[in-house]
VMD Tcl script that builds the backbone (N, CA, C; Angstrom):
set m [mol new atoms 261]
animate dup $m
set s [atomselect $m all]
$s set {name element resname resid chain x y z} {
  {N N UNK 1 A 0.679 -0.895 0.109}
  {CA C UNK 1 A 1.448 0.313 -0.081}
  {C C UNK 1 A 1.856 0.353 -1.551}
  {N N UNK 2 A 1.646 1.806 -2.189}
  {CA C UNK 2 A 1.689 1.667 -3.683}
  {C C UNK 2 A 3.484 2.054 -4.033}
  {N N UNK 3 A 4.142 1.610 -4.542}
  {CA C UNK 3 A 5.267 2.058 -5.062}
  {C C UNK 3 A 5.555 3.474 -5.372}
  {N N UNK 4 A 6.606 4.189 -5.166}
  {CA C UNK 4 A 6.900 5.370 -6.344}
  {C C UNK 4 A 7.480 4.891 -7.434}
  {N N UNK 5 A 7.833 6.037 -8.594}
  {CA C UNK 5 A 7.982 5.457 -9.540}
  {C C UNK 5 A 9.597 5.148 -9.554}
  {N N UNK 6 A 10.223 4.671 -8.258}
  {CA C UNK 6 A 11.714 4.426 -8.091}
  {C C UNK 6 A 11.741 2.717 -8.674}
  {N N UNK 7 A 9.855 1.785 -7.875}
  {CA C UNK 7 A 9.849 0.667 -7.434}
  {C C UNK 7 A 10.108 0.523 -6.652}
  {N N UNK 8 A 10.094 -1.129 -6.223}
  {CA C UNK 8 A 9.921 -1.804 -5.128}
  {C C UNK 8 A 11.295 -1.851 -4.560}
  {N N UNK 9 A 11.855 -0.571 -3.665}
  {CA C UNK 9 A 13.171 -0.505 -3.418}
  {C C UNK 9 A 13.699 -0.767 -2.137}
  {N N UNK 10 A 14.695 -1.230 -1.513}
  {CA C UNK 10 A 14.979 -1.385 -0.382}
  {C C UNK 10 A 14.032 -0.967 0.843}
  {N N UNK 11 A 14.339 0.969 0.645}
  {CA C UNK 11 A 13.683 1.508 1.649}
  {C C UNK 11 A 12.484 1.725 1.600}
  {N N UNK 12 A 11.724 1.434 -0.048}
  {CA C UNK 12 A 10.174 1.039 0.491}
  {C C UNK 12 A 9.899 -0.070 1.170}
  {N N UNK 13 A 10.963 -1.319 1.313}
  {CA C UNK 13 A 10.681 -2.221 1.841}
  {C C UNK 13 A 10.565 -1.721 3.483}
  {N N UNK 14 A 11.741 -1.239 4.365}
  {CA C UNK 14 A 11.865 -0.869 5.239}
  {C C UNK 14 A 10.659 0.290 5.763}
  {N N UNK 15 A 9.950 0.939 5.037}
  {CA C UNK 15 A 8.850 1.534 5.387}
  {C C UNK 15 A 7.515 0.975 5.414}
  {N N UNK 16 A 7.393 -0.058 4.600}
  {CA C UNK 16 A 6.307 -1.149 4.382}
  {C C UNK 16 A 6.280 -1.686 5.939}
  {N N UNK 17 A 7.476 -2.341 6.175}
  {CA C UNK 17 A 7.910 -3.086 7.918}
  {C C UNK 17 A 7.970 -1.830 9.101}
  {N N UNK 18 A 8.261 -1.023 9.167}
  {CA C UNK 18 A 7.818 0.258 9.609}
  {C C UNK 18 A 6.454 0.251 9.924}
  {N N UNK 19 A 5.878 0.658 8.817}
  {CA C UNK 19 A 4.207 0.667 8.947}
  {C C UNK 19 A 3.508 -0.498 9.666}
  {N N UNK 20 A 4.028 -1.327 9.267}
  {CA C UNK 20 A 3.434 -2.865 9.782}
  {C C UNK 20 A 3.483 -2.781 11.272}
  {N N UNK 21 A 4.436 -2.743 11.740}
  {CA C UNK 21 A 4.540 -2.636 13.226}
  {C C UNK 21 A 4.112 -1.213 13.983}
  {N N UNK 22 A 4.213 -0.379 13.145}
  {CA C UNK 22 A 3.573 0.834 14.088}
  {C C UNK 22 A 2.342 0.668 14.135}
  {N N UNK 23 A 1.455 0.384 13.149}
  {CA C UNK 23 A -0.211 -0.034 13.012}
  {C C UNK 23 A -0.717 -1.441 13.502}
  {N N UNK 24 A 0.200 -2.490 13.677}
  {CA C UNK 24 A 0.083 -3.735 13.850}
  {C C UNK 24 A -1.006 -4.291 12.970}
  {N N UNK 25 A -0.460 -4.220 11.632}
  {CA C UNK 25 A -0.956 -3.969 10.497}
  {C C UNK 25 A -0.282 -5.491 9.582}
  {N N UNK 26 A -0.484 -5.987 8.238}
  {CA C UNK 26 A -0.177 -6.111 7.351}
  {C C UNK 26 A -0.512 -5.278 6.473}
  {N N UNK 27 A 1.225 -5.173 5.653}
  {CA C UNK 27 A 0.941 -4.473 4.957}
  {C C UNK 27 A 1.543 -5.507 3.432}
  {N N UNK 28 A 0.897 -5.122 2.133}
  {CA C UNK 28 A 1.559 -5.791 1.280}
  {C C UNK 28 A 1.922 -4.754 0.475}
  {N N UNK 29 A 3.540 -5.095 -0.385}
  {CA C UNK 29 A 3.655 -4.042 -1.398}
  {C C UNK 29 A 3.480 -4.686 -3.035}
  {N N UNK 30 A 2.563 -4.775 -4.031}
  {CA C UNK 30 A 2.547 -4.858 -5.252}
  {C C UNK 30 A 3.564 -4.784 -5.771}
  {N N UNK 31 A 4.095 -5.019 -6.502}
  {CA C UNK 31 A 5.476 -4.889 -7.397}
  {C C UNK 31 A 4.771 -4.715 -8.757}
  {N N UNK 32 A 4.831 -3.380 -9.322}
  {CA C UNK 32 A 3.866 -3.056 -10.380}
  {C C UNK 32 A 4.810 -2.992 -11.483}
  {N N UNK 33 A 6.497 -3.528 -11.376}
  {CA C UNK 33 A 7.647 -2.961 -12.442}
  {C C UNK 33 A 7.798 -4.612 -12.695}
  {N N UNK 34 A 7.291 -5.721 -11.707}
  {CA C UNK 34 A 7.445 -7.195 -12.558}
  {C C UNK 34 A 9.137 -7.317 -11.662}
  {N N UNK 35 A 9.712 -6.600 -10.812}
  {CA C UNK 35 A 10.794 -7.116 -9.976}
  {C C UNK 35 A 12.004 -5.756 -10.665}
  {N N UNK 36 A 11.725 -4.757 -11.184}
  {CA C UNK 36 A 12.768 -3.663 -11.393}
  {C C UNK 36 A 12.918 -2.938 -10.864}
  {N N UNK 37 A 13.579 -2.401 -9.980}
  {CA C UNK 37 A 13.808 -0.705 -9.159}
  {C C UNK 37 A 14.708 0.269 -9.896}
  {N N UNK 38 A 15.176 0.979 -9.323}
  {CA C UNK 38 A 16.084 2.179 -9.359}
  {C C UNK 38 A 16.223 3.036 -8.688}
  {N N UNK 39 A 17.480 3.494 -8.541}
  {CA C UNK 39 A 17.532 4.923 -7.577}
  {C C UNK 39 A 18.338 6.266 -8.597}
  {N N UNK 40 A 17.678 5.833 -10.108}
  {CA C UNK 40 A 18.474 6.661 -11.001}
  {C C UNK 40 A 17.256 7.508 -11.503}
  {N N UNK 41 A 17.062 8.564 -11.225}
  {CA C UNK 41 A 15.921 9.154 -11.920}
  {C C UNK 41 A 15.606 9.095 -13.470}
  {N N UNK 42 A 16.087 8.951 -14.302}
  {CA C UNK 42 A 16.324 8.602 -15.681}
  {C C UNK 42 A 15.464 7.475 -15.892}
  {N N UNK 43 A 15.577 6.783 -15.340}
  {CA C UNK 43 A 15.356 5.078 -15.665}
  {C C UNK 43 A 14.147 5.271 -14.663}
  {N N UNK 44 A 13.886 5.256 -13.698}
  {CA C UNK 44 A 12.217 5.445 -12.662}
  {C C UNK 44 A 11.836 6.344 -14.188}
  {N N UNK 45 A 12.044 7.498 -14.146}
  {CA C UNK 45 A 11.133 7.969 -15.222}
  {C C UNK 45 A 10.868 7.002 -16.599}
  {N N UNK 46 A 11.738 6.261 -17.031}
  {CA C UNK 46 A 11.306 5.348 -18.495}
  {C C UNK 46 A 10.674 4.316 -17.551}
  {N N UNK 47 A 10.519 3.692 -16.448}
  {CA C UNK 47 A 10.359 2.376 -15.973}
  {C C UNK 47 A 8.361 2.880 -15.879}
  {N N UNK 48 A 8.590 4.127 -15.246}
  {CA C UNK 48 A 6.998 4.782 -15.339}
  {C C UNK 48 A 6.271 4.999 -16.474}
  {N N UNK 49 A 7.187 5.484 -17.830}
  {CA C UNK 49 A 6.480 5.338 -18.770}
  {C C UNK 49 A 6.044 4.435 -19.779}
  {N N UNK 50 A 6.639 3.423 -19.456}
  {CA C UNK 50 A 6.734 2.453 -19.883}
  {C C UNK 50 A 5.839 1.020 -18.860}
  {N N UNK 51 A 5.166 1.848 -18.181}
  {CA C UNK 51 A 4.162 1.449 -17.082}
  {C C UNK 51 A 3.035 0.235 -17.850}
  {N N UNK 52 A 2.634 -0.716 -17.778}
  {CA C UNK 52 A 1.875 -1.089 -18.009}
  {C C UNK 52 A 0.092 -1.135 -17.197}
  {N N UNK 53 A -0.517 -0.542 -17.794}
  {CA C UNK 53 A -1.119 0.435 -16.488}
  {C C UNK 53 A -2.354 -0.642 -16.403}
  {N N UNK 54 A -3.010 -1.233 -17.297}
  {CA C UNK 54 A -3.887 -2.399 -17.284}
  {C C UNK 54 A -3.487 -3.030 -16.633}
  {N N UNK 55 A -2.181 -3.337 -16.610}
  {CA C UNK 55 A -1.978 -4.513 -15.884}
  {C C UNK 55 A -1.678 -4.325 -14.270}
  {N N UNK 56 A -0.827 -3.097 -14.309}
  {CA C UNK 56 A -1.138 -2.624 -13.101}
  {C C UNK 56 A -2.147 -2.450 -12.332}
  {N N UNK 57 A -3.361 -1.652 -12.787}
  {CA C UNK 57 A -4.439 -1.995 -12.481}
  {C C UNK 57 A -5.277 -3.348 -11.901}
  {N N UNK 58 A -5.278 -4.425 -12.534}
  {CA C UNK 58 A -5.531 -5.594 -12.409}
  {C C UNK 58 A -4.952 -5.789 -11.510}
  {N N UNK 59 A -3.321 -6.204 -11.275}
  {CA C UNK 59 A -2.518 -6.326 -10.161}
  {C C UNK 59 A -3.321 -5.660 -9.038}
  {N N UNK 60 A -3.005 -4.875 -8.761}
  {CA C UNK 60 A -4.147 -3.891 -7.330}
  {C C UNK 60 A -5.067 -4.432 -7.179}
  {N N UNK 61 A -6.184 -4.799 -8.326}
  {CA C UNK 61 A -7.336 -5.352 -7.818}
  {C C UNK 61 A -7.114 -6.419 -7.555}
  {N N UNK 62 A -6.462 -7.500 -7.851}
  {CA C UNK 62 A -6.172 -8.601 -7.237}
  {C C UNK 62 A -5.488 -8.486 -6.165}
  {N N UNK 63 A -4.848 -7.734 -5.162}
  {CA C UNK 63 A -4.184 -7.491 -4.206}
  {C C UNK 63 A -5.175 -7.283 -3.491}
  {N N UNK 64 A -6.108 -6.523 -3.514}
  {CA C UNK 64 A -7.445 -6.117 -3.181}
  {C C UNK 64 A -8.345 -7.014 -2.976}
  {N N UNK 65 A -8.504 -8.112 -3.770}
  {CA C UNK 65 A -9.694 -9.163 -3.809}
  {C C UNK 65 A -9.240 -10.271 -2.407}
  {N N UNK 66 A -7.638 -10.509 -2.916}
  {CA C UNK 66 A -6.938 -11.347 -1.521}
  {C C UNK 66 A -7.241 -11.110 -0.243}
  {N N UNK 67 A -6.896 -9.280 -0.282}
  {CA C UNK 67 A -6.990 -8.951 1.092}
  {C C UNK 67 A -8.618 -9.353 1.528}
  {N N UNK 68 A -9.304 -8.872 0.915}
  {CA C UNK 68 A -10.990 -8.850 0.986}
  {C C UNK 68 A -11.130 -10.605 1.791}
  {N N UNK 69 A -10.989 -11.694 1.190}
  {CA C UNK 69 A -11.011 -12.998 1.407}
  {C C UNK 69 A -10.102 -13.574 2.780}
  {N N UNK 70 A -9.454 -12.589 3.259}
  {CA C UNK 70 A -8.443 -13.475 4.301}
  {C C UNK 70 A -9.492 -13.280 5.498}
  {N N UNK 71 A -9.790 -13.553 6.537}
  {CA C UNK 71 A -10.746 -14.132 7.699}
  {C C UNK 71 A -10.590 -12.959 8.280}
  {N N UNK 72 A -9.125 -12.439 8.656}
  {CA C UNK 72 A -8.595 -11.851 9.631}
  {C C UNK 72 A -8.762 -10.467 9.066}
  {N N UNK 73 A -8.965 -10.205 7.805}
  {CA C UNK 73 A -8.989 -9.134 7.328}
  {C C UNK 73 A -10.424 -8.271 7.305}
  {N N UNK 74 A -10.056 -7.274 8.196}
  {CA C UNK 74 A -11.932 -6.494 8.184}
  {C C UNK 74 A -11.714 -5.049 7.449}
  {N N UNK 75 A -10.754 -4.590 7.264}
  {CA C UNK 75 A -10.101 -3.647 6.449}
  {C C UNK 75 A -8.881 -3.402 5.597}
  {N N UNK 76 A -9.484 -2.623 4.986}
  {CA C UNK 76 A -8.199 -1.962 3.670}
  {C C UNK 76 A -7.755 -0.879 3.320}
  {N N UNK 77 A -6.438 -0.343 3.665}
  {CA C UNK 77 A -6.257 1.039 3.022}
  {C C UNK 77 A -5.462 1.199 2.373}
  {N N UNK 78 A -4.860 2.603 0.889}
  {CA C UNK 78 A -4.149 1.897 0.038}
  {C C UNK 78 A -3.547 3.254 0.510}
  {N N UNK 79 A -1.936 2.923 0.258}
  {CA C UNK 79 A -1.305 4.781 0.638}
  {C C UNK 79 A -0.443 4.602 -0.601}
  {N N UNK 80 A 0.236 5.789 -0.875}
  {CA C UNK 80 A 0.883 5.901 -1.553}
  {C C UNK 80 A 1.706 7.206 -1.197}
  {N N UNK 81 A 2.288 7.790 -1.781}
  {CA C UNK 81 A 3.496 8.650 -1.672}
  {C C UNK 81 A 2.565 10.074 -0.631}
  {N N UNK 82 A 1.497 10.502 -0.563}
  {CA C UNK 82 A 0.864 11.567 -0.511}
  {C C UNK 82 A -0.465 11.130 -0.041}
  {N N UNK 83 A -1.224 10.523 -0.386}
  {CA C UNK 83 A -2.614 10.139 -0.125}
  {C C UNK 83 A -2.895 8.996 0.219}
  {N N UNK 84 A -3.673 9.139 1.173}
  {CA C UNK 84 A -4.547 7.679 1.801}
  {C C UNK 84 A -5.610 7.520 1.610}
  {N N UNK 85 A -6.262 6.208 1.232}
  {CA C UNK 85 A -7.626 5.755 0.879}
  {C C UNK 85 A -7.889 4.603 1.723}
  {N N UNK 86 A -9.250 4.283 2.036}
  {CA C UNK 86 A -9.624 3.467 2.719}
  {C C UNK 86 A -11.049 2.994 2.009}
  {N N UNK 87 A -11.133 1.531 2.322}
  {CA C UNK 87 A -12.160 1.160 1.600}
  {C C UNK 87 A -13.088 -0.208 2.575}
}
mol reanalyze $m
mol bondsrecalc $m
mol representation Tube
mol addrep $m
């Protein structure tokens, strides 16, 4: 599950565990801010622009490569605020 640009915040946590059990799913959430949230729009907006997006990038794909390698794992889908992908 991809973050908004609030971060890795409480109630994405609680929707991550949500999802998990309604799908009987793992789900993992990336932490693409390095451990920063907010619920101040000001600061999500500098925390986004101030995005490191390579690295973000990378991050995902390595989230991606894990999932790929676990036994139990025969699929992947990535959601985010609006859209779902499956791969």
């Amino acid at each position: 599950m991809i973050q908004e640009w609030w971060g890795v915040t409480p109630q994405l946590k609680l929707q991550a565990k949500h999802l998990s059990k309604l799908l009987n799913c793992t789900v993992l959430v990336p932490d693409l801010y390095d451990g920063k949230s907010t619920v101040d729009a000001e600061e999500a907006h500098h925390l986004m622009d101030n995005l490191n997006w390579p690295g973000a990038v990378d991050r995902l794909q390595e989230v991606g490569t894990y999932l790929k390698e676990q036994e139990a794992c025969s699929n992947i889908a990535v959601i985010g605020t609006s859209q779902v992908f499956s791969y």
